[in-house]
C-alpha positions as CSV (number, residue, x, y, z in Angstrom):
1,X,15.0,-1.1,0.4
2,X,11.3,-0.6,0.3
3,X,10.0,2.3,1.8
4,X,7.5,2.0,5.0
5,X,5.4,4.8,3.7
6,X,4.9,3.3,0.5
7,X,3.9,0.2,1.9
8,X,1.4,1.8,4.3
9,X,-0.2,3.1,1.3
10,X,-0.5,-0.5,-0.6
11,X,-2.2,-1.4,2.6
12,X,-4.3,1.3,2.7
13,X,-5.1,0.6,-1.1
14,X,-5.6,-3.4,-0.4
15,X,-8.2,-2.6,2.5
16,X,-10.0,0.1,1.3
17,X,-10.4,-1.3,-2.6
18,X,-9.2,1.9,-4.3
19,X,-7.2,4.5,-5.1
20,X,-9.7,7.4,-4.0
21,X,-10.7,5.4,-0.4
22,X,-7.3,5.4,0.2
23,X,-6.1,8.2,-0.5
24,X,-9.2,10.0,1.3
25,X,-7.9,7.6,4.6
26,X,-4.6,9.0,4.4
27,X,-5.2,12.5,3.4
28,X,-3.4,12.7,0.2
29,X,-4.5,13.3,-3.3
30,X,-5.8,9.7,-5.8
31,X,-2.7,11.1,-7.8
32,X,-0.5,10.7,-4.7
33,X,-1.6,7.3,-3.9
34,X,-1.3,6.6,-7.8
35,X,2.2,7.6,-7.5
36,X,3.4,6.1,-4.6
37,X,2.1,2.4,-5.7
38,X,3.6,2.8,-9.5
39,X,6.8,3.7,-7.5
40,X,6.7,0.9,-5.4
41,X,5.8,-1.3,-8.3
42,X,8.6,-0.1,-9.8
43,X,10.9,-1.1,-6.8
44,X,9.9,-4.4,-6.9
45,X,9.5,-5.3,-11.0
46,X,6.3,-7.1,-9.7
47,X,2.5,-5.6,-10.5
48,X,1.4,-5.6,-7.1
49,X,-2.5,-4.3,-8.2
50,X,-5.1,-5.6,-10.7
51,X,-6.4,-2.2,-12.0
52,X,-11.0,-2.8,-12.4
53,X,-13.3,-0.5,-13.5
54,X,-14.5,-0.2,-10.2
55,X,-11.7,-0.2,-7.7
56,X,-8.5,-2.6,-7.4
57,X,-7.6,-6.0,-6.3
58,X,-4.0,-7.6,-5.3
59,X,-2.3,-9.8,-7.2
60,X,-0.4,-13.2,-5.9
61,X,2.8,-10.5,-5.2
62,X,0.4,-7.8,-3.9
63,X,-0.7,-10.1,-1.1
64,X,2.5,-11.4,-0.1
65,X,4.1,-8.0,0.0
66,X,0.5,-6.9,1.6
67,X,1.2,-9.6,4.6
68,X,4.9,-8.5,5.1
69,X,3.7,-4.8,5.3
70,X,0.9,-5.7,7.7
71,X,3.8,-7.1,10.1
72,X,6.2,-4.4,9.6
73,X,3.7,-1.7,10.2
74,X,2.1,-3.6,13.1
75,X,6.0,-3.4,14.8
76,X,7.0,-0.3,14.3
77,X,3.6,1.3,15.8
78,X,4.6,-1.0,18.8
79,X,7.8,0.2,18.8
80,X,6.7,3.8,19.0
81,X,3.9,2.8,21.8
82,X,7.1,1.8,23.7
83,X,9.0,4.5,23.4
């Protein structure tokens, strides 16, 4: 099963353009973010980021797994607004 944190973290990636906006966004180290994306490309056995010299773009999977997350994240913060 993937991991919700782990997919905030793509998202995070996929808006910002990097590993170091990112991870500045969410408070963590670049390694951390580094970390939890190999993991989660791991997970899936898809490469979910084109690595550039100057920040990172989604692949075809990236995107789709992107537009699931978006969803999924969207849900569970109205789920916790509910409660």
């Amino acid at each position: 099963m993937l991991n919700v944190g782990r997919l905030r973290v793509l998202t995070e990636v996929a808006y910002r353009g990097s590993f170091s906006a990112a991870a500045d966004a969410l408070s963590y180290t670049q390694s951390a973010v580094s970390q939890q994306i190999a993991t989660l490309e791991a997970e899936t056995g898809m490469t979910l980021l084109e690595r550039h010299p100057r920040g990172v773009g989604l692949t075809a999977a990236g995107q789709t797994l992107v537009g699931h997350a978006e969803g999924i994240l969207a849900r569970l913060e109205a789920a916790e607004a509910s409660l």
